[in-house]
Backbone as a chain_set.jsonl record, in Angstrom:
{"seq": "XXXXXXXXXXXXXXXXXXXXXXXXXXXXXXXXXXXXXXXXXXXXXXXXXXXXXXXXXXXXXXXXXXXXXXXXXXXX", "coords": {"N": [[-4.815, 8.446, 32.898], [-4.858, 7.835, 29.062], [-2.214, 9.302, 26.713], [-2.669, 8.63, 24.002], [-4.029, 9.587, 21.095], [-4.745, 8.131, 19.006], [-6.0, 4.664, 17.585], [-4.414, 2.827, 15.01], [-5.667, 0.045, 13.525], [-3.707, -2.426, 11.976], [-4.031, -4.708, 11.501], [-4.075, -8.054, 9.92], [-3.907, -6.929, 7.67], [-2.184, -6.39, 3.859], [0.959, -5.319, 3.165], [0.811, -2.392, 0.935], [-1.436, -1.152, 2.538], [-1.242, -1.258, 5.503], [0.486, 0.944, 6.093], [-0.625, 3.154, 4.092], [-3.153, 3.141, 6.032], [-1.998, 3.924, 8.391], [-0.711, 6.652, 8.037], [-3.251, 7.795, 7.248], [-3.987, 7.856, 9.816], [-2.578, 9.982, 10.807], [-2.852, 12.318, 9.599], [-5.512, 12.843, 10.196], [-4.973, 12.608, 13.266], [-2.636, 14.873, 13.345], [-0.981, 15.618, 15.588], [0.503, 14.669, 18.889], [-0.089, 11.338, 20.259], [0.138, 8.286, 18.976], [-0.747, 5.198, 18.714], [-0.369, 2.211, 16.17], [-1.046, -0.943, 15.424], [0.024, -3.657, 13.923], [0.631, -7.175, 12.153], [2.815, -8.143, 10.725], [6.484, -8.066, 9.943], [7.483, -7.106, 7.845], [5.292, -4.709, 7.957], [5.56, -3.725, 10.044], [8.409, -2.486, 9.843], [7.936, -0.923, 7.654], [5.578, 1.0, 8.194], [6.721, 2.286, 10.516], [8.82, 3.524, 9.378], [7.352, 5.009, 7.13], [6.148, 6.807, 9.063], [7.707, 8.171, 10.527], [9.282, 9.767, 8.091], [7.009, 11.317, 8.031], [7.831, 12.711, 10.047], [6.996, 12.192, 12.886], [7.977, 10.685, 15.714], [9.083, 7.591, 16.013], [8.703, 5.909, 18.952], [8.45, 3.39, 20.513], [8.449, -0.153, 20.157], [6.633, -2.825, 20.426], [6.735, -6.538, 20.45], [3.667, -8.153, 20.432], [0.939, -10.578, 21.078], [0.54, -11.881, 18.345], [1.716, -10.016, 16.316], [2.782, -6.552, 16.146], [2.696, -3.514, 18.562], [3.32, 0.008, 17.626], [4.198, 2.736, 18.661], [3.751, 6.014, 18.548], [5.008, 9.371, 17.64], [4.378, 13.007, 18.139], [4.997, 16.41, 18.514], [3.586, 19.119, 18.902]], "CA": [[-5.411, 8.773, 31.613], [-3.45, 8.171, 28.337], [-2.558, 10.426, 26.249], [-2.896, 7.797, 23.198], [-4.635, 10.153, 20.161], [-5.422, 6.994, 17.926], [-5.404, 3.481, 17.242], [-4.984, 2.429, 13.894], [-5.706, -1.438, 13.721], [-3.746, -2.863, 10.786], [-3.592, -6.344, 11.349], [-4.558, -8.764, 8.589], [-3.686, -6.114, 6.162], [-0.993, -6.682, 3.853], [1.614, -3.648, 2.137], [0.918, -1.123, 1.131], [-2.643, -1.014, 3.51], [-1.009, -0.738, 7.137], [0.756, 2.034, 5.698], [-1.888, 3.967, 3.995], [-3.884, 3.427, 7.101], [-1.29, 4.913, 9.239], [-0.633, 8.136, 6.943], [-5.121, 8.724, 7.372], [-4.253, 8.227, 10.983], [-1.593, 10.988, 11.345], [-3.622, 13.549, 9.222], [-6.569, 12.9, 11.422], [-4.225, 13.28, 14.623], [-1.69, 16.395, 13.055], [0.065, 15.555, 16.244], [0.543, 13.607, 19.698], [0.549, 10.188, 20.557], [-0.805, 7.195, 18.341], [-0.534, 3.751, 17.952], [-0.358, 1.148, 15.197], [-1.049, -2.388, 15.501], [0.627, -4.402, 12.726], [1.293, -8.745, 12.571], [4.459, -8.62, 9.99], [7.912, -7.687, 10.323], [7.781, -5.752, 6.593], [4.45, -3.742, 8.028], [6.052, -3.311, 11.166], [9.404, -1.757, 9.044], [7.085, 0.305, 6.374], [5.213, 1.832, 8.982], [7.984, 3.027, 11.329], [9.711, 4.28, 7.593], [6.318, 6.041, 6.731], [5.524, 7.827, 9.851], [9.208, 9.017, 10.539], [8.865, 10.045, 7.207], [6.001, 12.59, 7.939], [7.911, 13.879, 10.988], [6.625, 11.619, 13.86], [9.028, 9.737, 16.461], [8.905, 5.795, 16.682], [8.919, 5.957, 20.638], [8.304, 1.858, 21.078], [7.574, -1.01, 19.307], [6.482, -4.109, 21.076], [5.808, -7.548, 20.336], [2.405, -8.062, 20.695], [0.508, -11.64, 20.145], [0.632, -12.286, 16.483], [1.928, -8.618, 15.923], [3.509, -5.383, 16.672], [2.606, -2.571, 18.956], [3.691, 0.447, 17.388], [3.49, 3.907, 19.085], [4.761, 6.976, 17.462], [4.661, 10.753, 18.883], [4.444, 14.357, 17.573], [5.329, 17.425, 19.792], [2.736, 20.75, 18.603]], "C": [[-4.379, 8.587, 30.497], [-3.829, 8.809, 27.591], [-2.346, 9.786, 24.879], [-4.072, 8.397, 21.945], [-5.417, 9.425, 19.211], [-4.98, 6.044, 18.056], [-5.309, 3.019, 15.841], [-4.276, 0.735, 13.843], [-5.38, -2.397, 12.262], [-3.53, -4.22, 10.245], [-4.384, -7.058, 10.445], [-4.34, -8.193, 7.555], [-2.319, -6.499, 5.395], [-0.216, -5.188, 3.159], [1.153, -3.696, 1.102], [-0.485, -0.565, 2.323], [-2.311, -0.315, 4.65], [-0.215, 0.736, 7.118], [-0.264, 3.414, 5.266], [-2.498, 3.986, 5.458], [-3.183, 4.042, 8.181], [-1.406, 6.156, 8.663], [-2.392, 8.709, 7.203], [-4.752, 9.047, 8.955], [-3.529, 9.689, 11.551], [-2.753, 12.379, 10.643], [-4.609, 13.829, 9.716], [-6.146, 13.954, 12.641], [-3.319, 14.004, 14.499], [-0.468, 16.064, 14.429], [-0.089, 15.2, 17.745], [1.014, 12.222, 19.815], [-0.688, 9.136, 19.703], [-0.02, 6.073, 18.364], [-0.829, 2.733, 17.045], [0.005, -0.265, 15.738], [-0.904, -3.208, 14.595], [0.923, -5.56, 13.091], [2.3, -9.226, 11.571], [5.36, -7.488, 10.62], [7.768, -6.544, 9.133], [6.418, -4.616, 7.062], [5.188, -2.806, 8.988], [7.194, -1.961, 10.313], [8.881, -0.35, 8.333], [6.666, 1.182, 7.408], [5.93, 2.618, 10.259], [8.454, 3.914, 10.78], [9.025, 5.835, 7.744], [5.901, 6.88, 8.128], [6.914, 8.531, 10.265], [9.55, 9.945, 9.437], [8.07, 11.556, 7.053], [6.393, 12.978, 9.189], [7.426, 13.216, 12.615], [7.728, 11.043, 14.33], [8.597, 8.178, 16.594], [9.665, 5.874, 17.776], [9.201, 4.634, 21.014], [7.739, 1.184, 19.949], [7.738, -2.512, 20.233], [5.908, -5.059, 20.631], [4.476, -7.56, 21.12], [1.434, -9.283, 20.49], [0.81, -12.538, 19.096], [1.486, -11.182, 15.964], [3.229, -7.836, 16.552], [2.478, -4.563, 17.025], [3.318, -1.254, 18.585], [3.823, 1.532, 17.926], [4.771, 4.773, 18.792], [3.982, 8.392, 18.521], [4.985, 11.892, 17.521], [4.042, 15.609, 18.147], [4.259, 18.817, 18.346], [3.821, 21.224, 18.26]], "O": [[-3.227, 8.986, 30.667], [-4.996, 9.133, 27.367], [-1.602, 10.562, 24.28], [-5.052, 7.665, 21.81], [-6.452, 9.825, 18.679], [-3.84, 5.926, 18.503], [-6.434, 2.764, 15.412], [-3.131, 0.311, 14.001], [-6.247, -2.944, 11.581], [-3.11, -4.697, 9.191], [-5.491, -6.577, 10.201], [-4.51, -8.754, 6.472], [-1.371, -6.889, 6.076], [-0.838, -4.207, 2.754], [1.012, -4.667, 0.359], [-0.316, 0.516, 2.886], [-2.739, 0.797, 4.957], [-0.325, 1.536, 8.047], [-0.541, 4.388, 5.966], [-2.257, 5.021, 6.08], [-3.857, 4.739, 8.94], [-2.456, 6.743, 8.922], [-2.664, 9.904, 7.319], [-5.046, 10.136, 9.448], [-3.911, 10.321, 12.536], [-3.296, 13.221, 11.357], [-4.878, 15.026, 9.825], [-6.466, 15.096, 12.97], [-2.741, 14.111, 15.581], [0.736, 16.251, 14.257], [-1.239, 15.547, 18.016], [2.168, 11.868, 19.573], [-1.916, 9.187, 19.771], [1.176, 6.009, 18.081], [-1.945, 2.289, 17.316], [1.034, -0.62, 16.313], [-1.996, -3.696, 14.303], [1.468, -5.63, 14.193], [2.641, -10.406, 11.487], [5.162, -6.531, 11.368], [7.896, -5.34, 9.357], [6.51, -3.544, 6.465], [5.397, -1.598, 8.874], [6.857, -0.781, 10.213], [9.268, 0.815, 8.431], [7.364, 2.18, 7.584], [5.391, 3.586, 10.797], [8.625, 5.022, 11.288], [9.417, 6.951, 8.084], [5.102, 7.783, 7.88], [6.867, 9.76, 10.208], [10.131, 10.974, 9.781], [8.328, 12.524, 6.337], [5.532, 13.637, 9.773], [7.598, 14.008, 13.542], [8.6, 10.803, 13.496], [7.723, 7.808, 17.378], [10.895, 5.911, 17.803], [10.129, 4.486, 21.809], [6.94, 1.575, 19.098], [8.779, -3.07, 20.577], [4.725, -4.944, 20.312], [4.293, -7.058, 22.228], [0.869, -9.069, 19.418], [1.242, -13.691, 19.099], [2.094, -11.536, 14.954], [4.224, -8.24, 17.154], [1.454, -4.531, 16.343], [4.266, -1.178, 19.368], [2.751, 1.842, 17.407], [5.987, 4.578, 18.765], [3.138, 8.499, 19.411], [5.544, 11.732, 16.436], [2.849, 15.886, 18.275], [4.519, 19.076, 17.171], [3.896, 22.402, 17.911]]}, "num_chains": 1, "name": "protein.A"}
């Protein structure tokens, strides 16, 4: 089972978007495990920034396709 809280799917978007759309996803999920799917290097960057930012861990980031796999964490 994973323990994977959200996906937020920000590919095709460009900055400031994949950002914003991370930041809805964390206030949604307050805390656990989510991932972000981003296809630049500066989304990839911003969104690592911005969720470290609000207190989350960047656990992994993996090439992915076209993209990045992002997955971030937040302990209760």
């Amino acid at each position: 089972m994973s323990d994977i809280v959200n996906t937020v799917d920000a590919r095709g978007f460009s900055c400031p978007q994949p950002v914003i759309m991370t930041l809805n996803g964390i206030k949604k999920a307050n805390k656990g495990k989510m991932e972000i799917l981003v296809d630049t290097d500066t989304a990839k960057e911003n969104v690592s920034r911005a969720a470290g930012a609000q207190g989350w861990v960047v656990e992994d980031i993996q090439p992915e396709d076209e993209g990045y796999r992002i997955t971030i964490r937040k302990e209760g």
